[in-house]
N, C-alpha and C positions, 0 to 999 in steps of 0.2 A: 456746697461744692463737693463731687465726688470724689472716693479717694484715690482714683484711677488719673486724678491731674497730678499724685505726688509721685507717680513713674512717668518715666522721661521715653516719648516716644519716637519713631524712626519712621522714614516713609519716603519715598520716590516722589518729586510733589513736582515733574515735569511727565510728559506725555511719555506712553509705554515705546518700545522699539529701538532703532539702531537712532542714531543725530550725532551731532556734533557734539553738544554740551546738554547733561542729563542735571538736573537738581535735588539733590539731597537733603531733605528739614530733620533737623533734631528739636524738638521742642521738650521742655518741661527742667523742673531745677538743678540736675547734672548733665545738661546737652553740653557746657564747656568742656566738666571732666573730662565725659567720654570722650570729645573732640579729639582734646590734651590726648587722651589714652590713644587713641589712632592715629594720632598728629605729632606725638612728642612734645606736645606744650606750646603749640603753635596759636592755639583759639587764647590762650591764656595771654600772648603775647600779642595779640592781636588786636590792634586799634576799634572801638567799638563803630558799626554800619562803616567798614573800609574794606572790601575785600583785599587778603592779605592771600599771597602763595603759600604752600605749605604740600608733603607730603603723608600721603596714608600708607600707611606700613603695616605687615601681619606679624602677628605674633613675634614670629623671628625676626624683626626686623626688616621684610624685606619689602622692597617700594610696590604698593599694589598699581595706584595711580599718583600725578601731578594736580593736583586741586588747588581751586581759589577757596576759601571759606571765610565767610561775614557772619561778625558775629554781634548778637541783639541781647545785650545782658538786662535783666531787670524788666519790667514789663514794659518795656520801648518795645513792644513787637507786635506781631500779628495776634499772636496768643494770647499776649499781654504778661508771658512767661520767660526765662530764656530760652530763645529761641539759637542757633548754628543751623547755616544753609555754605552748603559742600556741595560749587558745581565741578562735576568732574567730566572723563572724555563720555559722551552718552553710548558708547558699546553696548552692548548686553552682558558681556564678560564684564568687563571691567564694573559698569557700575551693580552687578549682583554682587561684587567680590567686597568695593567698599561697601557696602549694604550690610554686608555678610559679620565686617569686622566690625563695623558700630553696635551690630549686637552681639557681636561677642562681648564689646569692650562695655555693656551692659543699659543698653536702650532695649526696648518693648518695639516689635513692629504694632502699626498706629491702625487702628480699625479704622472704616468708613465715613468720613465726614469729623473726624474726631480732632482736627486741625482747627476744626470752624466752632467745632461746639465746645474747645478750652477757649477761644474767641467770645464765645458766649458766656461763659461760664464768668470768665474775668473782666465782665463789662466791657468789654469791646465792641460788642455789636450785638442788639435786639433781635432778637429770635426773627423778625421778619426778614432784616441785615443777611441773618443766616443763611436765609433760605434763598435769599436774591444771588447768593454766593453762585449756587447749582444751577439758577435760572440763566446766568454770566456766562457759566459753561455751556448750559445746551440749547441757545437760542439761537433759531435758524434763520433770522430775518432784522432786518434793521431795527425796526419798529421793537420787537422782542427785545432786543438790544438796547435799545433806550430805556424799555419798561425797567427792566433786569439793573439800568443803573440810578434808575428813581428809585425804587427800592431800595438799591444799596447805600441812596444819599439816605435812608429813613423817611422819603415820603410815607408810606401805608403806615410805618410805626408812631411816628408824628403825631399822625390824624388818630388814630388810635389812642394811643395815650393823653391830646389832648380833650376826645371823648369822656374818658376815662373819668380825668381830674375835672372837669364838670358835674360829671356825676358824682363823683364822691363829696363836692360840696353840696351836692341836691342831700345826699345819706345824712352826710354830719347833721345837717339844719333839719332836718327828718328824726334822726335818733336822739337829739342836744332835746326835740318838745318833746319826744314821749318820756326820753327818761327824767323830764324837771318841768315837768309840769307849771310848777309853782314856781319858775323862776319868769315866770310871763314872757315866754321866747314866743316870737313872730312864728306861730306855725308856716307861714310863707303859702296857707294855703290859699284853694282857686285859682285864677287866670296863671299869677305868676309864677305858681311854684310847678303847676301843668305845662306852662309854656316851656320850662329849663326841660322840665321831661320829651316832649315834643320836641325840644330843638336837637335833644341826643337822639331821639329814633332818624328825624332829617337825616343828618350827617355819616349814621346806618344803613339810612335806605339810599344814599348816592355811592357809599362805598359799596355796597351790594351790587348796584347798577354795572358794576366795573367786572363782574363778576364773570360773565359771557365774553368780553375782552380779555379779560385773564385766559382763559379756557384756551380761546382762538392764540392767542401771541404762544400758547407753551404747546398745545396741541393740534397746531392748526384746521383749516376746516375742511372738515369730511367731505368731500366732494364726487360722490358719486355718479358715472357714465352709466347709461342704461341706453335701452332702447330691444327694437327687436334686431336679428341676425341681421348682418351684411348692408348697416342702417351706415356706419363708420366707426363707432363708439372705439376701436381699436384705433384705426385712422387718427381721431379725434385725442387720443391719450400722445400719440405719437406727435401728431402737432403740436398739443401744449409744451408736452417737453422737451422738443428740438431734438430728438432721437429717436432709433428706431427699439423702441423698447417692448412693443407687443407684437406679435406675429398676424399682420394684415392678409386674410386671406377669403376668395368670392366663396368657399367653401362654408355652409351655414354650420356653426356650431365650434367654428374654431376654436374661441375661448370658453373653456369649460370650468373654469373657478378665476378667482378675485385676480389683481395684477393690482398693486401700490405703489404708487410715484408720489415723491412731494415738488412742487412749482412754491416760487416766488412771487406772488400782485400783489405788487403795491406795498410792498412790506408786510405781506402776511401770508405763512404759507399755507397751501390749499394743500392737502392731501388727496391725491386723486388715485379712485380706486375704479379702473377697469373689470367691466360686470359680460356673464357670462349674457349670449341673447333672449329675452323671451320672445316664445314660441308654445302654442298648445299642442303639436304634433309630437314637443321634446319627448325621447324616452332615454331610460340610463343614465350612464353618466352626467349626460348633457341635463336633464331632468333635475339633477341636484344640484351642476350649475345654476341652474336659475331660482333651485331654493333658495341659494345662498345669494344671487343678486338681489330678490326680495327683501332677505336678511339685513343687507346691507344697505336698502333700500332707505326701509322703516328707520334705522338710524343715520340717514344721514343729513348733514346742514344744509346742502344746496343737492340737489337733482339736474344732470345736465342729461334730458332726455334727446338722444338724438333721432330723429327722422330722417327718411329716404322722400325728402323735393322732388322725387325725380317719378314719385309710384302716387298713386293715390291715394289720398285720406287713409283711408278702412286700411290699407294695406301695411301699414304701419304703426295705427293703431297698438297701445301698452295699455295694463291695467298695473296702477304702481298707487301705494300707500301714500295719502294724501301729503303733502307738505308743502309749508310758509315760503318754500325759496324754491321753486323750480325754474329752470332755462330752458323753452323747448330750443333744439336747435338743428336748422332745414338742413340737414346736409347733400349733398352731388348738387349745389346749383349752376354749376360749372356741366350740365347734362339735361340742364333746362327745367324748370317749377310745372308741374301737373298746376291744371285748373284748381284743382281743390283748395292749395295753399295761397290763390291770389289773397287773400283776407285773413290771413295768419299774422300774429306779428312776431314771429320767431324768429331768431338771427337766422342771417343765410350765408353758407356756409360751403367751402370747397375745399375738404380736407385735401384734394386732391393738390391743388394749385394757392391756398391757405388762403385767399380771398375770403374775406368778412373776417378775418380770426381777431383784426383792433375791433372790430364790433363787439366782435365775443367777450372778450377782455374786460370793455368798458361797459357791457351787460350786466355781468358777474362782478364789477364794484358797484355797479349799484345795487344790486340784490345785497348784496352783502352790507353798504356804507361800510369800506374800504376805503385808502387811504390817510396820510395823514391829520387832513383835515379834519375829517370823521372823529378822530381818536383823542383832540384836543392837543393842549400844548402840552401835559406830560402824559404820557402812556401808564396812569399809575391803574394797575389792575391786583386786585385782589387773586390767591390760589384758593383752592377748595376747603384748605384748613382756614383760614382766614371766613370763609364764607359760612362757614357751620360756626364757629364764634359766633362771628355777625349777628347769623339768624338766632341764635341762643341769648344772646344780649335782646336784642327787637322783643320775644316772645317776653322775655323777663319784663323788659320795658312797659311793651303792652298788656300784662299781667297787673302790673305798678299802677297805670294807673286808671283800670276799673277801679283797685284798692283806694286808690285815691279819692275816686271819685263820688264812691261810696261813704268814705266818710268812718266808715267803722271798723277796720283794721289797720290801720296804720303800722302793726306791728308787723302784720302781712307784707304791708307794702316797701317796707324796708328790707322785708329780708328780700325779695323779687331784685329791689334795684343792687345789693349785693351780689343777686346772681349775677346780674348785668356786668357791676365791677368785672366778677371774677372771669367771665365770657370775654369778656375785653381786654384783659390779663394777659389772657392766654395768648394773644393776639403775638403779641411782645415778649412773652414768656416771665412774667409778673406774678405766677403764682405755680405753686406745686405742679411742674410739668415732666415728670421722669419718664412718664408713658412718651407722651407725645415727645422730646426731645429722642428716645431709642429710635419713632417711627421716622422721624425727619432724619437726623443724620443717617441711619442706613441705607439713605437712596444716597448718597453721596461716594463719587471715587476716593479711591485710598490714594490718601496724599492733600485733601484737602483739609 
Protein backbone atom coordinates (compact mmCIF):
# COMPACT_ATOMS: atom_id res chain seq x y z
CA UNK A 1 0.00 0.00 0.00
CA UNK A 2 1.22 3.50 -0.61
CA UNK A 3 2.04 5.92 1.83
CA UNK A 4 0.04 8.57 0.18
CA UNK A 5 -3.42 6.36 1.73
CA UNK A 6 -2.08 7.73 5.29
CA UNK A 7 -3.17 11.53 4.26
CA UNK A 8 -6.52 12.17 4.20
CA UNK A 9 -7.94 13.50 1.01
CA UNK A 10 -10.52 16.19 -0.30
CA UNK A 11 -12.16 16.58 -3.45
CA UNK A 12 -15.52 17.76 -5.19
CA UNK A 13 -16.92 14.27 -6.16
CA UNK A 14 -20.18 15.93 -7.82
CA UNK A 15 -20.31 17.60 -11.34
CA UNK A 16 -18.25 21.03 -11.87
CA UNK A 17 -20.75 24.34 -12.06
CA UNK A 18 -23.63 26.24 -10.41
CA UNK A 19 -26.77 23.18 -8.97
CA UNK A 20 -28.39 22.96 -6.28
CA UNK A 21 -26.53 20.53 -4.08
CA UNK A 22 -22.57 19.96 -4.78
CA UNK A 23 -20.87 16.78 -2.98
CA UNK A 24 -17.95 16.99 -1.01
CA UNK A 25 -15.69 13.39 -0.09
CA UNK A 26 -13.15 13.39 2.65
CA UNK A 27 -11.55 10.05 2.52
CA UNK A 28 -8.57 8.66 4.43
CA UNK A 29 -7.90 8.14 8.60
CA UNK A 30 -8.70 11.89 9.82
CA UNK A 31 -11.77 12.72 7.35
CA UNK A 32 -13.83 12.85 10.94
CA UNK A 33 -11.25 15.03 12.65
CA UNK A 34 -11.13 17.36 10.15
CA UNK A 35 -15.04 17.30 9.64
CA UNK A 36 -15.03 17.88 13.69
CA UNK A 37 -12.62 20.73 12.88
CA UNK A 38 -14.99 22.44 10.26
CA UNK A 39 -18.15 21.28 11.84
CA UNK A 40 -17.45 21.76 15.70
CA UNK A 41 -17.91 18.06 16.42
CA UNK A 42 -20.61 17.43 14.44
CA UNK A 43 -19.16 14.21 12.14
CA UNK A 44 -18.08 13.01 15.69
CA UNK A 45 -21.68 13.07 16.77
CA UNK A 46 -22.98 11.82 14.05
CA UNK A 47 -24.91 8.66 13.61
CA UNK A 48 -22.80 6.45 11.17
CA UNK A 49 -24.49 6.22 7.05
CA UNK A 50 -27.35 8.96 8.52
CA UNK A 51 -26.96 12.22 7.14
CA UNK A 52 -26.94 14.47 10.03
CA UNK A 53 -27.24 18.56 9.58
CA UNK A 54 -24.48 20.46 10.65
CA UNK A 55 -22.62 23.83 10.06
CA UNK A 56 -19.13 24.76 8.25
CA UNK A 57 -17.62 27.49 9.93
CA UNK A 58 -14.18 29.62 9.18
CA UNK A 59 -11.66 29.99 11.34
CA UNK A 60 -13.52 32.64 13.25
CA UNK A 61 -16.29 31.04 13.65
CA UNK A 62 -18.32 32.22 11.15
CA UNK A 63 -21.13 29.97 9.11
CA UNK A 64 -19.58 29.40 5.55
CA UNK A 65 -22.56 27.06 4.44
CA UNK A 66 -25.64 24.76 6.06
CA UNK A 67 -24.59 21.15 5.15
CA UNK A 68 -25.86 17.58 5.48
CA UNK A 69 -22.65 15.32 6.19
CA UNK A 70 -22.72 11.13 6.46
CA UNK A 71 -20.35 9.77 7.80
CA UNK A 72 -18.67 6.05 6.90
CA UNK A 73 -16.19 5.32 9.70
CA UNK A 74 -14.10 2.15 9.44
CA UNK A 75 -13.83 0.57 6.13
CA UNK A 76 -17.67 0.48 5.46
CA UNK A 77 -16.99 2.72 2.66
CA UNK A 78 -16.15 3.30 -0.75
CA UNK A 79 -12.56 3.48 -0.04
CA UNK A 80 -12.72 0.87 2.34
CA UNK A 81 -11.26 3.90 4.59
CA UNK A 82 -13.15 6.64 6.61
CA UNK A 83 -14.71 8.20 4.38
CA UNK A 84 -17.12 12.16 5.35
CA UNK A 85 -19.45 13.13 2.21
CA UNK A 86 -20.59 17.04 2.86
CA UNK A 87 -23.32 17.97 0.44
CA UNK A 88 -23.61 21.46 0.52
CA UNK A 89 -25.57 24.37 -1.52
CA UNK A 90 -23.65 23.61 -5.10
CA UNK A 91 -22.68 27.65 -5.88
CA UNK A 92 -19.41 28.21 -6.91
CA UNK A 93 -18.73 30.52 -4.01
CA UNK A 94 -19.97 28.62 -1.41
CA UNK A 95 -18.70 25.15 -2.18
CA UNK A 96 -14.88 26.61 -3.03
CA UNK A 97 -15.16 28.28 0.29
CA UNK A 98 -16.09 24.84 2.29
CA UNK A 99 -13.39 23.30 -0.01
CA UNK A 100 -11.17 25.89 0.89
CA UNK A 101 -11.59 25.27 4.98
CA UNK A 102 -11.28 21.32 4.93
CA UNK A 103 -7.95 22.07 3.73
CA UNK A 104 -7.17 24.28 5.91
CA UNK A 105 -8.56 22.21 8.68
CA UNK A 106 -5.79 19.63 7.18
CA UNK A 107 -6.95 17.25 4.27
CA UNK A 108 -4.69 16.88 0.82
CA UNK A 109 -6.71 18.07 -2.34
CA UNK A 110 -7.22 14.27 -3.95
CA UNK A 111 -5.48 13.79 -7.53
CA UNK A 112 -7.13 12.06 -10.48
CA UNK A 113 -8.80 8.87 -9.96
CA UNK A 114 -7.31 8.57 -6.47
CA UNK A 115 -10.89 7.82 -4.82
CA UNK A 116 -11.04 4.59 -7.04
CA UNK A 117 -7.47 3.57 -6.70
CA UNK A 118 -7.65 3.78 -2.35
CA UNK A 119 -10.82 1.44 -3.53
CA UNK A 120 -8.35 -0.67 -5.07
CA UNK A 121 -5.68 -0.41 -2.83
CA UNK A 122 -8.02 -1.72 0.09
CA UNK A 123 -9.64 -4.57 -1.79
CA UNK A 124 -12.60 -3.17 -2.77
CA UNK A 125 -12.51 -3.45 -6.11
CA UNK A 126 -10.09 -5.28 -8.83
CA UNK A 127 -8.33 -3.24 -10.93
CA UNK A 128 -10.74 -4.16 -13.82
CA UNK A 129 -13.75 -2.88 -11.13
CA UNK A 130 -11.66 0.24 -11.36
CA UNK A 131 -11.58 0.87 -14.66
CA UNK A 132 -15.40 0.17 -15.34
CA UNK A 133 -15.66 3.01 -12.70
CA UNK A 134 -14.51 5.70 -15.72
CA UNK A 135 -16.28 3.54 -18.34
CA UNK A 136 -19.75 4.26 -15.94
CA UNK A 137 -18.94 7.92 -16.46
CA UNK A 138 -18.20 8.30 -20.07
CA UNK A 139 -20.43 5.81 -21.93
CA UNK A 140 -22.54 7.38 -24.53
CA UNK A 141 -24.92 4.57 -25.43
CA UNK A 142 -26.99 2.05 -23.61
CA UNK A 143 -25.34 -0.88 -24.75
CA UNK A 144 -21.89 1.07 -23.23
CA UNK A 145 -23.86 1.29 -20.26
CA UNK A 146 -24.54 -2.22 -19.64
CA UNK A 147 -20.87 -3.11 -20.57
CA UNK A 148 -19.59 -0.42 -18.02
CA UNK A 149 -21.96 -2.41 -15.43
CA UNK A 150 -20.84 -6.01 -16.20
CA UNK A 151 -17.65 -4.98 -15.54
CA UNK A 152 -18.23 -3.26 -12.45
CA UNK A 153 -20.34 -6.63 -11.21
CA UNK A 154 -16.54 -8.28 -11.93
CA UNK A 155 -17.55 -10.09 -15.14
CA UNK A 156 -13.83 -9.64 -17.14
CA UNK A 157 -12.01 -9.92 -13.51
CA UNK A 158 -14.00 -13.17 -12.76
CA UNK A 159 -13.03 -14.87 -15.99
CA UNK A 160 -9.52 -13.62 -15.48
CA UNK A 161 -8.73 -14.76 -12.30
CA UNK A 162 -10.59 -17.98 -12.82
CA UNK A 163 -8.00 -18.34 -15.93
CA UNK A 164 -5.65 -17.66 -13.65
CA UNK A 165 -6.05 -20.31 -10.84
CA UNK A 166 -6.28 -23.06 -13.50
CA UNK A 167 -3.14 -22.36 -14.48
CA UNK A 168 -1.36 -22.04 -11.47
CA UNK A 169 -2.56 -25.71 -10.81
CA UNK A 170 -1.20 -26.64 -14.29
CA UNK A 171 2.59 -24.53 -12.58
CA UNK A 172 2.26 -26.27 -9.23
CA UNK A 173 1.82 -30.14 -10.94
CA UNK A 174 4.64 -28.87 -13.43
CA UNK A 175 7.17 -27.51 -10.66
CA UNK A 176 6.03 -30.30 -7.62
CA UNK A 177 7.94 -33.14 -10.95
CA UNK A 178 10.83 -31.18 -11.66
CA UNK A 179 11.69 -30.39 -8.24
CA UNK A 180 11.02 -34.32 -6.84
CA UNK A 181 11.68 -36.21 -9.17
CA UNK A 182 11.91 -39.14 -6.91
CA UNK A 183 8.79 -38.76 -5.32
CA UNK A 184 7.06 -40.34 -8.53
CA UNK A 185 4.48 -37.37 -9.10
CA UNK A 186 2.12 -37.99 -12.22
CA UNK A 187 4.02 -35.72 -14.66
CA UNK A 188 0.37 -35.19 -15.86
CA UNK A 189 2.07 -35.16 -19.12
CA UNK A 190 0.53 -35.63 -23.08
CA UNK A 191 -3.21 -35.29 -23.87
CA UNK A 192 -4.11 -34.18 -20.32
CA UNK A 193 -1.87 -32.00 -19.09
CA UNK A 194 -1.80 -30.11 -23.05
CA UNK A 195 -5.39 -30.17 -22.87
CA UNK A 196 -5.64 -27.84 -19.27
CA UNK A 197 -3.02 -25.85 -21.39
CA UNK A 198 -5.37 -25.36 -24.41
CA UNK A 199 -8.42 -24.99 -22.34
CA UNK A 200 -6.57 -21.64 -20.75
CA UNK A 201 -5.48 -20.27 -24.42
CA UNK A 202 -9.83 -20.97 -25.37
CA UNK A 203 -11.03 -18.92 -22.77
CA UNK A 204 -7.97 -16.05 -24.00
CA UNK A 205 -8.89 -16.35 -27.33
CA UNK A 206 -12.96 -15.63 -26.67
CA UNK A 207 -12.03 -12.81 -24.29
CA UNK A 208 -9.74 -11.32 -26.95
CA UNK A 209 -12.63 -11.81 -29.45
CA UNK A 210 -14.49 -9.12 -27.16
CA UNK A 211 -11.91 -7.01 -27.89
CA UNK A 212 -13.33 -4.82 -31.26
CA UNK A 213 -16.69 -4.67 -29.08
CA UNK A 214 -14.69 -3.07 -26.39
CA UNK A 215 -13.22 -0.54 -28.94
CA UNK A 216 -16.60 0.27 -30.54
CA UNK A 217 -18.91 0.55 -26.99
CA UNK A 218 -15.81 3.25 -25.59
CA UNK A 219 -15.00 4.79 -28.91
CA UNK A 220 -17.47 4.40 -31.23
CA UNK A 221 -17.35 3.62 -34.96
CA UNK A 222 -15.46 5.90 -37.25
CA UNK A 223 -17.76 6.45 -39.79
CA UNK A 224 -16.63 8.13 -42.49
CA UNK A 225 -18.83 10.46 -45.39
CA UNK A 226 -17.01 10.71 -48.72
CA UNK A 227 -17.76 11.02 -52.02
CA UNK A 228 -17.10 13.68 -54.78
CA UNK A 229 -18.52 17.55 -54.52
CA UNK A 230 -22.19 18.27 -54.47
CA UNK A 231 -22.86 14.23 -54.21
CA UNK A 232 -24.82 15.14 -50.54
CA UNK A 233 -22.21 13.91 -48.11
CA UNK A 234 -22.91 17.30 -46.19
CA UNK A 235 -26.91 16.71 -46.70
CA UNK A 236 -26.27 13.33 -45.63
CA UNK A 237 -24.32 14.12 -42.08
CA UNK A 238 -27.24 16.69 -41.61
CA UNK A 239 -29.95 13.96 -41.99
CA UNK A 240 -28.39 11.52 -39.69
CA UNK A 241 -28.27 13.88 -37.02
CA UNK A 242 -31.53 15.72 -37.11
CA UNK A 243 -29.84 19.13 -37.51
CA UNK A 244 -28.43 21.51 -39.59
CA UNK A 245 -24.86 20.99 -38.58
CA UNK A 246 -22.85 21.33 -41.88
CA UNK A 247 -23.26 24.05 -44.20
CA UNK A 248 -25.22 22.56 -47.59
CA UNK A 249 -24.31 24.30 -50.35
CA UNK A 250 -24.56 23.72 -54.79
CA UNK A 251 -21.15 25.55 -54.46
CA UNK A 252 -18.26 22.56 -55.20
CA UNK A 253 -15.71 22.66 -52.57
CA UNK A 254 -17.73 24.00 -49.68
CA UNK A 255 -16.37 21.71 -47.00
CA UNK A 256 -12.72 22.12 -46.86
CA UNK A 257 -11.70 20.02 -43.74
CA UNK A 258 -13.18 17.09 -41.40
CA UNK A 259 -16.69 18.12 -39.55
CA UNK A 260 -17.42 15.17 -36.26
CA UNK A 261 -20.72 14.41 -35.01
CA UNK A 262 -21.48 11.39 -32.92
CA UNK A 263 -25.27 9.35 -33.67
CA UNK A 264 -26.81 6.82 -31.61
CA UNK A 265 -27.83 2.86 -33.74
CA UNK A 266 -28.72 0.73 -32.00
CA UNK A 267 -27.06 1.31 -28.97
CA UNK A 268 -23.68 2.13 -30.34
CA UNK A 269 -22.40 5.34 -31.26
CA UNK A 270 -21.15 6.01 -34.82
CA UNK A 271 -18.80 8.70 -35.01
CA UNK A 272 -19.56 10.44 -38.10
CA UNK A 273 -16.93 12.36 -39.72
CA UNK A 274 -17.87 14.81 -42.65
CA UNK A 275 -15.07 14.64 -45.60
CA UNK A 276 -14.06 17.35 -47.62
CA UNK A 277 -15.20 16.42 -51.84
CA UNK A 278 -12.88 14.71 -54.10
CA UNK A 279 -11.99 16.05 -57.15
CA UNK A 280 -8.83 15.92 -59.47
CA UNK A 281 -9.35 19.67 -60.68
CA UNK A 282 -8.93 20.56 -56.47
CA UNK A 283 -6.20 23.20 -56.08
CA UNK A 284 -5.29 24.99 -52.55
CA UNK A 285 -6.80 24.82 -49.84
CA UNK A 286 -9.53 22.62 -51.26
CA UNK A 287 -6.41 20.24 -52.28
CA UNK A 288 -5.57 19.40 -48.58
CA UNK A 289 -9.11 19.02 -47.84
CA UNK A 290 -9.12 16.05 -49.66
CA UNK A 291 -5.60 14.96 -48.33
CA UNK A 292 -7.19 14.84 -45.25
CA UNK A 293 -10.43 12.94 -46.40
CA UNK A 294 -8.17 10.36 -47.73
CA UNK A 295 -6.45 10.40 -44.30
CA UNK A 296 -9.38 9.85 -42.72
CA UNK A 297 -10.53 7.51 -45.23
CA UNK A 298 -7.70 4.90 -44.75
CA UNK A 299 -8.72 4.86 -40.99
CA UNK A 300 -11.90 4.42 -41.01
CA UNK A 301 -14.54 1.43 -39.77
CA UNK A 302 -17.33 1.83 -42.18
CA UNK A 303 -17.15 4.05 -45.62
CA UNK A 304 -20.48 5.72 -46.39
CA UNK A 305 -19.56 6.62 -50.01
CA UNK A 306 -22.14 8.91 -51.32
CA UNK A 307 -23.18 9.12 -55.07
CA UNK A 308 -25.12 11.63 -57.25
CA UNK A 309 -28.35 8.92 -58.84
CA UNK A 310 -29.11 11.61 -60.60
CA UNK A 311 -25.59 11.90 -63.04
CA UNK A 312 -23.98 9.08 -64.59
CA UNK A 313 -21.71 6.30 -63.37
CA UNK A 314 -18.24 7.94 -64.43
CA UNK A 315 -19.50 11.17 -63.09
CA UNK A 316 -19.28 10.23 -59.68
CA UNK A 317 -16.87 7.84 -59.81
CA UNK A 318 -14.01 8.08 -56.21
CA UNK A 319 -10.88 6.39 -55.89
CA UNK A 320 -10.75 5.61 -51.90
CA UNK A 321 -8.51 3.07 -49.91
CA UNK A 322 -9.91 -0.25 -50.07
CA UNK A 323 -12.08 -1.37 -46.83
CA UNK A 324 -14.23 -4.53 -45.16
CA UNK A 325 -17.36 -2.09 -44.52
CA UNK A 326 -18.34 0.33 -47.26
CA UNK A 327 -22.10 1.55 -47.96
CA UNK A 328 -22.38 2.98 -51.29
CA UNK A 329 -25.20 5.24 -50.95
CA UNK A 330 -27.50 6.75 -54.41
CA UNK A 331 -28.31 9.93 -53.21
CA UNK A 332 -31.06 12.83 -55.28
CA UNK A 333 -33.47 9.82 -55.99
CA UNK A 334 -36.03 12.11 -55.47
CA UNK A 335 -34.53 13.79 -59.27
CA UNK A 336 -34.86 10.47 -60.86
CA UNK A 337 -31.93 7.24 -61.11
CA UNK A 338 -29.64 7.70 -64.55
CA UNK A 339 -29.60 4.35 -66.58
CA UNK A 340 -26.32 3.56 -65.10
CA UNK A 341 -27.33 2.74 -61.49
CA UNK A 342 -30.50 0.41 -62.55
CA UNK A 343 -28.04 -2.61 -61.45
CA UNK A 344 -26.55 -1.07 -58.31
CA UNK A 345 -27.45 -2.25 -55.21
CA UNK A 346 -26.72 0.87 -53.12
CA UNK A 347 -29.29 2.43 -50.92
CA UNK A 348 -31.25 5.06 -52.43
CA UNK A 349 -31.53 7.79 -50.86
CA UNK A 350 -33.25 11.46 -50.84
CA UNK A 351 -31.39 13.71 -48.45
CA UNK A 352 -33.56 15.98 -49.76
CA UNK A 353 -37.14 14.60 -48.73
CA UNK A 354 -35.19 11.58 -46.26
CA UNK A 355 -36.83 8.77 -48.22
CA UNK A 356 -34.75 5.52 -47.98
CA UNK A 357 -32.85 6.92 -44.60
CA UNK A 358 -34.77 3.40 -42.44
CA UNK A 359 -32.93 1.62 -45.33
CA UNK A 360 -29.82 3.35 -44.63
CA UNK A 361 -30.11 2.60 -41.08
CA UNK A 362 -30.86 -1.04 -41.39
CA UNK A 363 -27.82 -1.18 -44.04
CA UNK A 364 -25.30 0.21 -41.65
CA UNK A 365 -26.43 -2.56 -38.84
CA UNK A 366 -25.75 -5.04 -40.84
CA UNK A 367 -22.49 -4.11 -42.09
CA UNK A 368 -21.63 -3.44 -38.79
CA UNK A 369 -23.67 -6.72 -36.72
CA UNK A 370 -25.26 -4.04 -34.49
CA UNK A 371 -27.67 -4.31 -32.20
CA UNK A 372 -28.34 -6.25 -29.19
CA UNK A 373 -28.66 -9.31 -30.40
CA UNK A 374 -25.29 -9.19 -32.04
CA UNK A 375 -23.62 -8.46 -28.72
CA UNK A 376 -24.96 -11.37 -26.71
CA UNK A 377 -26.66 -11.42 -23.32
CA UNK A 378 -23.77 -9.39 -21.44
CA UNK A 379 -22.00 -6.79 -23.30
CA UNK A 380 -18.64 -7.97 -21.42
CA UNK A 381 -15.90 -6.40 -23.66
CA UNK A 382 -12.23 -6.24 -22.89
CA UNK A 383 -10.26 -2.35 -23.05
CA UNK A 384 -6.84 -2.27 -24.63
CA UNK A 385 -4.99 -2.87 -21.43
CA UNK A 386 -6.85 -5.97 -20.80
CA UNK A 387 -5.88 -6.94 -24.50
CA UNK A 388 -2.14 -6.65 -24.45
CA UNK A 389 -2.20 -8.90 -21.04
CA UNK A 390 -4.36 -11.26 -22.87
CA UNK A 391 -1.95 -11.34 -25.84
CA UNK A 392 1.11 -11.72 -23.48
CA UNK A 393 -0.43 -14.54 -21.63
CA UNK A 394 -1.50 -16.43 -25.24
CA UNK A 395 2.34 -15.88 -26.50
CA UNK A 396 3.65 -17.30 -23.04
CA UNK A 397 1.02 -20.00 -23.39
CA UNK A 398 2.00 -20.89 -26.80
CA UNK A 399 5.53 -20.62 -25.97
CA UNK A 400 4.68 -23.50 -23.01
CA UNK A 401 3.70 -25.73 -24.90
CA UNK A 402 6.20 -26.18 -27.88
CA UNK A 403 8.12 -26.62 -24.34
CA UNK A 404 6.04 -29.15 -23.58
CA UNK A 405 5.83 -30.86 -26.37
CA UNK A 406 9.30 -31.13 -26.84
CA UNK A 407 9.83 -32.92 -23.83
CA UNK A 408 13.11 -31.48 -22.98
CA UNK A 409 12.79 -28.23 -21.14
CA UNK A 410 10.29 -28.43 -18.66
CA UNK A 411 12.12 -25.84 -16.76
CA UNK A 412 11.56 -23.59 -19.76
CA UNK A 413 8.10 -24.39 -19.86
CA UNK A 414 7.34 -23.43 -16.28
CA UNK A 415 8.90 -20.33 -16.31
CA UNK A 416 6.64 -19.35 -19.87
CA UNK A 417 3.48 -20.44 -18.00
CA UNK A 418 4.53 -17.90 -15.01
CA UNK A 419 4.64 -15.53 -17.52
CA UNK A 420 1.19 -16.22 -18.41
CA UNK A 421 0.34 -16.05 -14.42
CA UNK A 422 1.79 -12.90 -14.17
CA UNK A 423 -0.02 -11.49 -17.83
CA UNK A 424 -3.20 -12.34 -16.18
CA UNK A 425 -2.25 -10.72 -12.88
CA UNK A 426 -2.15 -7.77 -14.32
CA UNK A 427 -5.52 -8.04 -15.61
CA UNK A 428 -6.76 -7.63 -11.85
CA UNK A 429 -3.93 -5.92 -10.57
CA UNK A 430 -2.34 -9.27 -8.73
CA UNK A 431 1.06 -8.45 -9.15
CA UNK A 432 3.59 -5.42 -9.05
CA UNK A 433 1.54 -2.71 -10.82
CA UNK A 434 2.74 0.88 -9.75
CA UNK A 435 3.37 1.83 -13.54
CA UNK A 436 0.32 0.65 -14.82
CA UNK A 437 -1.95 1.84 -11.74
CA UNK A 438 -0.14 5.80 -12.24
CA UNK A 439 -1.31 5.33 -16.14
CA UNK A 440 -4.88 4.20 -15.32
CA UNK A 441 -5.98 6.42 -12.61
CA UNK A 442 -4.75 9.61 -14.45
CA UNK A 443 -7.24 9.47 -17.00
CA UNK A 444 -9.69 9.66 -14.30
CA UNK A 445 -11.78 13.07 -12.92
CA UNK A 446 -10.84 14.53 -9.74
CA UNK A 447 -13.22 13.51 -7.28
CA UNK A 448 -13.34 10.03 -8.25
Amino acid sequence: MTASTTETIVALASGGGTAAVALIRLSGPQAEEIADRACRGAAGRAEERRATRAKVRDAEGRVLDDVLLTVFRDSRSFTGEPVVEIACHGGRLVTRRVLERLLECGARSAGPGEFTERAFLHGKLDLTQAEAIMDLISAQSDLALRAAHEQLEGGIGREAVRLREDLIGVVAHLEAWIDFPEEDIDPDTGALFMARVAAARDGITKLLATAEQGRILREGVRTVICGRPNAGKSSLLNLLLGSERAIVSDEAGTTRDTIEETIILDGVPLRLVDTAGLRAEAGGVEQEGIRRTLHEAGRADLLLVVRDASLPAAESAVELPESNRTVTVLNKSDLGEHADWSDHGGVRLSCNTGVGLDQLRRVIREALDLGEADWGEHAVAINTRHRDCLRRADESLEAAEVLLESAAAPELAALELRGALDALGEIVGKVDTEAILGAIFSQFCIGK
